[in-house]
N, C-alpha and C positions, 0 to 999 in steps of 0.2 A: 551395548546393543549386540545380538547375537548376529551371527552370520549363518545362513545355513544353507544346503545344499539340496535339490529336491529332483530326483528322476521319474520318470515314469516310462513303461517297456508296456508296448502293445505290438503283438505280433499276430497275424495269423501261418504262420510255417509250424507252429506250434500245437499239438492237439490238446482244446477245454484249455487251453492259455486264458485268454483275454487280457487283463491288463495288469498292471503292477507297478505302485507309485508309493514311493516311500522319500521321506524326505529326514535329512540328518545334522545337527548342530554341528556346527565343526568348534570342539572344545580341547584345551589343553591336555594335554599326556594326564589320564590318571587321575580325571578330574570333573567333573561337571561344569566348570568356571569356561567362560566364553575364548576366543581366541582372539585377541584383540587389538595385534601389529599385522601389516601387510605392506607388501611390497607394492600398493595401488595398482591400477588397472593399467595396462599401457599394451600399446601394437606395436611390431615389430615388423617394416617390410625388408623381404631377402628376394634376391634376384640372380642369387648363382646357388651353382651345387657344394659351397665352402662351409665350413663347421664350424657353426658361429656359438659362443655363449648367449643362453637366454638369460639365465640368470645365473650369476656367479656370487656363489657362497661367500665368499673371504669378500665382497665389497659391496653387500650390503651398508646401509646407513645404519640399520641398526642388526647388532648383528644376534642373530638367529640364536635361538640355546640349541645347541646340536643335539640330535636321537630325540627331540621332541615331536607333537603330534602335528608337525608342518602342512600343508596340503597346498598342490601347484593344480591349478585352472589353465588350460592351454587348449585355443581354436583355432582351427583354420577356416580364415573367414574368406580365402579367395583372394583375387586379383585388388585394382586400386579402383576395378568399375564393380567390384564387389561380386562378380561372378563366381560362384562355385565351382570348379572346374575339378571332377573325380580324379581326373587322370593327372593333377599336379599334388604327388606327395612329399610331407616334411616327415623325415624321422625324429624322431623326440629318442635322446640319448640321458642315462645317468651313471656317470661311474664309467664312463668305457662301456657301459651296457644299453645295447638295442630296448626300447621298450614296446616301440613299435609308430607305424607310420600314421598320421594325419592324414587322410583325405579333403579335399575341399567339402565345407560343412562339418567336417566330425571335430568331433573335442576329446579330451580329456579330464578328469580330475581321480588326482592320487595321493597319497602321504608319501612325505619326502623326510631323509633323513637330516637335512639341511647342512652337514657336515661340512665344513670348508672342505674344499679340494672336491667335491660329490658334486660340481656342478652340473645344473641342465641346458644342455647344447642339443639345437637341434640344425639339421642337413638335410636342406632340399633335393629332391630326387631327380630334381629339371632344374635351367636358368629361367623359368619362368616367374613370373613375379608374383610372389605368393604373400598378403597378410596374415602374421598371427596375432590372435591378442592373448592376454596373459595375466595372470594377480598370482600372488604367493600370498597364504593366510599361517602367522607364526607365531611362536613364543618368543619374547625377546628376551634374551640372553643376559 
């Protein structure tokens, strides 16, 4: 069963924009064939400014084929009464590298090179209580 990914961009900041929805199978490196291990869904509460692992490469269960076509889902869903709060950011880290900050409500989703040692860590900008939730989609190794 496929898994796929589906956006759509509606702005008016933009001139004769309108909208733009495109939706994409997430499939292995190089390949049409579906992507078909995950690291499941799961949330993540933090409540200080410490740099935590989200997900760490080397302990996975099953472990990842490195430089494959991985893809990490990561939200910030807000407090534990589920409030959106703009002004509480998580940075999302890979490699020693900034990728950039969460606000309450925003997400992410990206290809990751899954590399042991490449983990993704992320650090709260406040000690306020922030949920994330999270899925990793991979090739297994």
């Amino acid at each position: 069963m496929a898994t796929t990914a589906q956006i759509t961009l509606t702005s008016d900041i933009i001139p004769n924009f309108g909208s733009y929805t495109k939706t994409m199978t997430l499939t292995k490196a190089g390949t049409t064939n579906d992507l078909t291990e995950t690291t499941g869904y799961s949330r993540r509460k933090l409540a200080s400014t410490t740099k935590v692992d989200l997900v760490t490469m080397a302990n996975e269960l099953v472990e990842p084929l490195d430089n494959t076509a991985a893809k990490i889902y990561i939200r910030n869903v807000g407090n534990t009464a589920g409030v959106l709060d703009k002004s509480v950011g998580v940075k999302v880290i890979i490699n020693s590298i900034d990728i950039g900050v969460l606000y309450g409500g925003d997400w992410l989703m990206m290809p990751v090179t899954v590399v042991d040692g490449e983990d993704i860590e992320v650090k709260p900008q406040t000690d306020d209580v922030v949920i994330l939730e999270y899925a990793m989609f991979y090739e297994e190794g």
